[in-house]
C-alpha positions as CSV (number, residue, x, y, z in Angstrom):
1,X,-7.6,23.5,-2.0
2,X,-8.3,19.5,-2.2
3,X,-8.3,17.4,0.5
4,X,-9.1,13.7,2.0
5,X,-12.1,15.3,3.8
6,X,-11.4,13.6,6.8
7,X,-12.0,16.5,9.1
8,X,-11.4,18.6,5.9
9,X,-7.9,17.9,6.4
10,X,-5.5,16.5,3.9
11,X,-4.3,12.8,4.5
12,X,-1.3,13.3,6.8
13,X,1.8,11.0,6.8
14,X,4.9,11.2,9.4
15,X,7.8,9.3,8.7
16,X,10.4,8.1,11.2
17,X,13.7,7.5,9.5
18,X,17.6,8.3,9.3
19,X,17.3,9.3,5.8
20,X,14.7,12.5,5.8
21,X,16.0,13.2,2.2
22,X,14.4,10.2,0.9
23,X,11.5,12.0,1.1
24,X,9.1,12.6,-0.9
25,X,11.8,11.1,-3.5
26,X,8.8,9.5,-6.3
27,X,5.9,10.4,-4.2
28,X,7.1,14.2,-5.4
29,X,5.9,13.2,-9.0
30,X,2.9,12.5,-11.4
31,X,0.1,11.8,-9.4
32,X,1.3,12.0,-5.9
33,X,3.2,14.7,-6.5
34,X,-0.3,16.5,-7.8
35,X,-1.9,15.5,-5.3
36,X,1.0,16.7,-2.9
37,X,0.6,20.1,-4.4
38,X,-3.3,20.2,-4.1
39,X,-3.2,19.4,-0.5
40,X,-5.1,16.1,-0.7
41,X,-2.0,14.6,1.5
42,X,0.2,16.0,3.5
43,X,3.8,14.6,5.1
44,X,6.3,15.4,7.9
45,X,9.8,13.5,8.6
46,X,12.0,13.0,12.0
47,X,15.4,12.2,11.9
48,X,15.8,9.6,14.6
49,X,19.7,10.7,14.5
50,X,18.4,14.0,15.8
51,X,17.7,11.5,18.7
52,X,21.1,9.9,19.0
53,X,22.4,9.0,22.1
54,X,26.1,11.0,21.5
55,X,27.6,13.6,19.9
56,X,28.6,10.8,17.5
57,X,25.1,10.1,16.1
58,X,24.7,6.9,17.4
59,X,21.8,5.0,17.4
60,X,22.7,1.2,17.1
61,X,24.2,-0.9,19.1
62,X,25.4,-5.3,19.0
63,X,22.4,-7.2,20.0
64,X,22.5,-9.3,23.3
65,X,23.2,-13.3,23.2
66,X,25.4,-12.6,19.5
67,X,24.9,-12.6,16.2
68,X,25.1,-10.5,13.0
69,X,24.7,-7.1,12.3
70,X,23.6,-4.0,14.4
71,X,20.0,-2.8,16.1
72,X,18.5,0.4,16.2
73,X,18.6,0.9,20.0
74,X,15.2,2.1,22.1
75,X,17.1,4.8,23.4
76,X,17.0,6.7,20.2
77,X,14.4,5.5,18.7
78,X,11.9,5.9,21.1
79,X,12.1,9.7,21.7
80,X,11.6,9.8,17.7
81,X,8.5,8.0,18.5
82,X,7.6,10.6,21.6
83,X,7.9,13.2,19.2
84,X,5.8,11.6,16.5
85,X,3.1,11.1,19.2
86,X,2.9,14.8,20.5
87,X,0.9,15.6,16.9
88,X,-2.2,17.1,18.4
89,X,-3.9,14.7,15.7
90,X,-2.6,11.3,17.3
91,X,-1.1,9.3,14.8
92,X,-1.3,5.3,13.6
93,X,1.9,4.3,14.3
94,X,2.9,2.0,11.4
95,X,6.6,-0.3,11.3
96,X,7.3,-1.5,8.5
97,X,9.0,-5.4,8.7
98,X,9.3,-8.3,6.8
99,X,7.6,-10.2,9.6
100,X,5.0,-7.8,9.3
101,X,1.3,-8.8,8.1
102,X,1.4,-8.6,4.1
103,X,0.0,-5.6,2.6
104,X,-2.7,-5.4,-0.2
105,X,-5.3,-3.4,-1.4
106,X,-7.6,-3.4,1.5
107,X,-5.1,-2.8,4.2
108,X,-4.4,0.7,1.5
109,X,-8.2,0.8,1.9
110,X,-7.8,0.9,5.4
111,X,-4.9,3.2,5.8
112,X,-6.4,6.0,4.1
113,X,-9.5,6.0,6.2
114,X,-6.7,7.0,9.3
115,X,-6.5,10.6,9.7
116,X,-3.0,10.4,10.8
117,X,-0.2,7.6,9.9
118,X,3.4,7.2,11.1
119,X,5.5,5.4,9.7
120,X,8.5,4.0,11.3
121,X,11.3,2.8,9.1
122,X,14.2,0.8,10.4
123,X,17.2,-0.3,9.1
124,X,20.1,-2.3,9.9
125,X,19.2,-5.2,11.5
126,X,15.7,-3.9,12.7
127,X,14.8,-2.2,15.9
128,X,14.8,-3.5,19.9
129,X,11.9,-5.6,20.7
130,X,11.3,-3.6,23.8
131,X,10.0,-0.6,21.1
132,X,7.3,-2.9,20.1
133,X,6.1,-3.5,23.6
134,X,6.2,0.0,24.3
135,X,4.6,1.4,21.2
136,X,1.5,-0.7,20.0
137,X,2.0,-0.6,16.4
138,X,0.9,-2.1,13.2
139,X,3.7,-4.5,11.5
140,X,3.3,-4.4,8.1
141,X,5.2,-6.1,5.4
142,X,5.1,-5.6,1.5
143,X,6.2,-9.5,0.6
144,X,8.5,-12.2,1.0
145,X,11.9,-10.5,0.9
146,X,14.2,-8.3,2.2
147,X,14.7,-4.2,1.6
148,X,17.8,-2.4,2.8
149,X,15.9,0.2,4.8
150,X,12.0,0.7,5.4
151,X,12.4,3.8,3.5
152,X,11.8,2.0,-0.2
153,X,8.7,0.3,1.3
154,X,7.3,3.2,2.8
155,X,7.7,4.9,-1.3
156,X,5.5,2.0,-2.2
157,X,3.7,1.4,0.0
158,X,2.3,5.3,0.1
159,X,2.3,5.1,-3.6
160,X,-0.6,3.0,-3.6
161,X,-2.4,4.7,-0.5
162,X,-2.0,7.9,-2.0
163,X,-3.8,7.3,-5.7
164,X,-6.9,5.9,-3.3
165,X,-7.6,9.3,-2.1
166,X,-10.6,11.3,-3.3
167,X,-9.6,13.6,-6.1
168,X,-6.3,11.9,-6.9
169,X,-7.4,10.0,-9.8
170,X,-10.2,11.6,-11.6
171,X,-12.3,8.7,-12.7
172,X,-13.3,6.5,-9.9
173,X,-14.4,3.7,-12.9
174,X,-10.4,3.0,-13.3
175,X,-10.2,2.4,-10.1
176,X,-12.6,-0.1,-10.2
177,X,-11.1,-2.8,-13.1
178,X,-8.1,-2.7,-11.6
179,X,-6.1,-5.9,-10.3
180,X,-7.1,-6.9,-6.6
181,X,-10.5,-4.7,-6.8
182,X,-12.8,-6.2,-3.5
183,X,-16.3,-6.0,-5.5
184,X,-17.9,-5.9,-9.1
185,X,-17.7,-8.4,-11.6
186,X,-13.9,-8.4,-11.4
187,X,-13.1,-8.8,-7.6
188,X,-10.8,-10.5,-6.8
189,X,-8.9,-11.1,-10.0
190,X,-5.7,-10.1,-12.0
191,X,-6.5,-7.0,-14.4
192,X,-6.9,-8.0,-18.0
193,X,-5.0,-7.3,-20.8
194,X,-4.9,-3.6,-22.2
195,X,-4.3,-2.6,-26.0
196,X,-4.3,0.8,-27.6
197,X,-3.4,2.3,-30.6
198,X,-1.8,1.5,-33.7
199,X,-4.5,-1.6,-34.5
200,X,-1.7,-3.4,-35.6
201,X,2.5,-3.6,-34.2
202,X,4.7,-5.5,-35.6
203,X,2.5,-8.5,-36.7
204,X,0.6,-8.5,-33.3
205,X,-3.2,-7.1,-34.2
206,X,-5.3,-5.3,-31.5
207,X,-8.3,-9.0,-30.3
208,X,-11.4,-8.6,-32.5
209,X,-13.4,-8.5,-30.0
210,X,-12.6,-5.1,-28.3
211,X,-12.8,-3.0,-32.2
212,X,-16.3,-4.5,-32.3
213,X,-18.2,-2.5,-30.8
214,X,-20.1,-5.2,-29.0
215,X,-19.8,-3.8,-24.9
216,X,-21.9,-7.3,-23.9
217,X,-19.0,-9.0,-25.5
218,X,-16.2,-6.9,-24.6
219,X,-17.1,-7.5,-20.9
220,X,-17.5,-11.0,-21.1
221,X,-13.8,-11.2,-23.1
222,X,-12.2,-9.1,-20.3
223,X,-13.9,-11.5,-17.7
224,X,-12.2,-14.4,-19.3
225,X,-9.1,-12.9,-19.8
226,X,-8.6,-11.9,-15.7
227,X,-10.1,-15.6,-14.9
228,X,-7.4,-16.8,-17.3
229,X,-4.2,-15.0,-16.0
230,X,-5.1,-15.3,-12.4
231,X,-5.7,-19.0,-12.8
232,X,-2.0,-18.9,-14.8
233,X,-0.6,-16.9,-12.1
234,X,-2.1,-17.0,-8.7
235,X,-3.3,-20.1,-7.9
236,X,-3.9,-18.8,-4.5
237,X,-6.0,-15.8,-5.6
238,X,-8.2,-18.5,-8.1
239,X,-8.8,-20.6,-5.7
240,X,-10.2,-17.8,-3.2
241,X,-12.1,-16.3,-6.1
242,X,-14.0,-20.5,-7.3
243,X,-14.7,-20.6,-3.7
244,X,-16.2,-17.1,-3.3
245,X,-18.1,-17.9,-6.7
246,X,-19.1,-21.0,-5.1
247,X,-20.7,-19.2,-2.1
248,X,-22.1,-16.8,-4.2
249,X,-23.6,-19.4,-6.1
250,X,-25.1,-21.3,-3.3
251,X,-26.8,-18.8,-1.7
252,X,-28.7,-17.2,-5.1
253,X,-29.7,-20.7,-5.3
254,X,-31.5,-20.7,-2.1
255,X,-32.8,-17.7,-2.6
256,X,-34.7,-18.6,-5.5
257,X,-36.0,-21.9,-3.8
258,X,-37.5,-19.7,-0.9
259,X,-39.1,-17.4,-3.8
């Protein structure tokens, strides 16, 4: 059997939610779901209604001082947490919140490198401040808008975690030209443009360049092309990567002087 090889144990994800049947949901297919199978990851869920505060089910309540909508209450949520916590392999406790700290690819970097994550996923309105001060936990957001439930950003956000692992994805080269990458020739760019077979569909030809032959050339053409569509489409990211080059630059430069 595969696994993470973090204490030869696979990758373990708990996830806090109202909706355990969400789960695995797509993380049960292709690649996770393989990898699910092999034992490279590993996941438990607790229903925070198992934690409500009647025989109703209850776990939200009106916020104080007004306003829309409904919050998860502490009371329930809280002993979900508890129970999370009681894993003999103490778990990162994760919640998942548009105010949360944007994730990329090194914060999936970083997340597999954690034995043990829990996910807590709220809905409604969100949860009672008071949880936050009582459970240090990592606030993590996946953009600039909002999701029904933290159960859709937990898929996604596990989705890309997940095809990190060892052994997931068999060559660890495709890992490395992909979009976001944090060194080689193509950190910090967009991926490039991808063609396959036939050479030519409907009047759109596969680029010269990458039927040549020429790998020197091929390289350089991909190179261009990420350069070119970041540029186009994320100013932000171009600008991070001129000034990175910039840096780079400078300090070859001073190490030739001292040579």
């Amino acid at each position: 059997m595969k696994s993470n090889l973090v204490n030869n144990q696979p990758w373990l994800i708990t996830l806090l939610t109202l909706f355990p049947e969400m789960f695995p949901g797509s993380l049960g297919h292709s690649l996770a779901g393989k990898a699910l199978a092999d034992g490279i990851w590993n996941y438990q869920t607790i229903d925070i209604r198992k934690h409500a505060i009647n025989k109703h089910g209850t776990v939200d309540d009106k916020p104080y001082g007004g306003g829309t909508g409904m919050l998860m209450r502490p009371d329930a949520v809280g002993p979900a947490i508890d129970e999370a916590l009681e894993h003999p392999m103490k778990p990162h406790l994760i919640y998942l919140t548009p105010r949360g700290k944007v994730f990329d690819q090194n914060l999936a970097y970083q997340l597999i490198n954690r034995p043990h994550v829990a996910i807590l996923c709220g809905r409604f309105e969100g949860i009672d401040a008071r949880l936050l001060a009582e459970y240090p936990c990592e606030e993590i957001s996946l953009g600039d808008f909002v999701l029904s439930g933290g159960e859709p950003a937990a898929l996604c956000m596990l989705d890309a975690c997940i095809r990190l692992l060892p052994g997931v994805i068999q060559s660890s080269e495709a890992l490395g030209e992909e979009s976001f990458v944090s060194s080689g020739q193509l950190s910090g760019l967009l991926e490039y443009p991808h063609y396959t077979r036939p050479p030519v569909w409907k009047d759109h030809p596969v680029p010269d360049v990458l039927v040549s032959g020429n790998h020197a050339a091929i390289a350089k053409w991909r190179l261009e092309q990420a350069q070119q569509i970041t540029a186009l489409r994320r100013p932000d990211l171009w600008q991070h990567y001129q000034e990175k080059q910039a840096g780079e630059n400078k300090k070859n430069n001073e190490n030739k002087k001292k040579k």
